[in-house]
N, C-alpha and C positions, 0 to 999 in steps of 0.2 A: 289338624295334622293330615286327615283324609280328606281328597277333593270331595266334596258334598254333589257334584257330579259323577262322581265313577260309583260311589253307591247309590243314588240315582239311578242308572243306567245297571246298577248288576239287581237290583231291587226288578225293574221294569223287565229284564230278560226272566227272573225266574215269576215274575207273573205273568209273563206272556208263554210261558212253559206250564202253565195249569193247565189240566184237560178242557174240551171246549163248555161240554159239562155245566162248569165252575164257572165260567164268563161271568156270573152274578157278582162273584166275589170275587174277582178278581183287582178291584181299587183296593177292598178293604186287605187281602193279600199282599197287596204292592205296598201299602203304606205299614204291614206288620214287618215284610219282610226288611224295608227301609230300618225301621225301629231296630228290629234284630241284628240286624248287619251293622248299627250306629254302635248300638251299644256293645257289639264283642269285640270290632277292631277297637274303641274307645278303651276297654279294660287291657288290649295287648301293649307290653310295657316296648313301645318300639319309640328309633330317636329318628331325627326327621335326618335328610341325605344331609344335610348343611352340618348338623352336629355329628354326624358319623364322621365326614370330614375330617372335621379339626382332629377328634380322637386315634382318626389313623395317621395325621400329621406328627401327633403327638407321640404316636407309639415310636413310629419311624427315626423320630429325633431319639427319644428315649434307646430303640437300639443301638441307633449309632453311637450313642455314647456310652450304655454297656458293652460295646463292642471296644470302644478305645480305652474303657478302663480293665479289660480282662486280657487286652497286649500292656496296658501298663504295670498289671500284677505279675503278672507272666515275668513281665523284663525284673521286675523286681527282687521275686523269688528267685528266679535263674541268679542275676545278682546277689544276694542273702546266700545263695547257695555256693556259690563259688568260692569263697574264701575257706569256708570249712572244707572243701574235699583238698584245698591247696596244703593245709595245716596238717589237718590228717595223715 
């Protein structure tokens, strides 16, 4: 789901962001923070753009067709209703 390069590349910034100091550790840094960063976006429950997609395809249809049955209730009721205030 995540390019294996963009974590990659945010792994290698935040261990090139260790004080100079640290230089020693800084492989074994890059390779925790890789680990780190694999494993939390892996646990976030996200859906890829392709499956968002379809779900917003799907909403869109879904309203417009709650949209054309709450003018069809409408027409109905207004109809249902007319005759009683006629009688009345």
């Amino acid at each position: 789901m995540f390019d294996p390069k963009a974590i990659d590349d945010i792994a290698s910034r935040l261990a090139n962001a260790v004080p100079p100091g640290l230089n020693s550790l800084k492989e074994d840094l890059e390779k925790t923070f890789h680990a780190i960063l694999q494993g939390a976006l892996g646990k976030l429950d996200l859906v890829t753009r392709e499956e968002f997609e379809v779900q917003k395809a799907v909403l869109a249809k879904t309203r417009t067709k709650l949209e054309d049955l709450e003018i069809r209730v409408a027409a109905l009721e207004k109809a249902a209703s007319g005759p009683d205030l006629q009688s009345g």
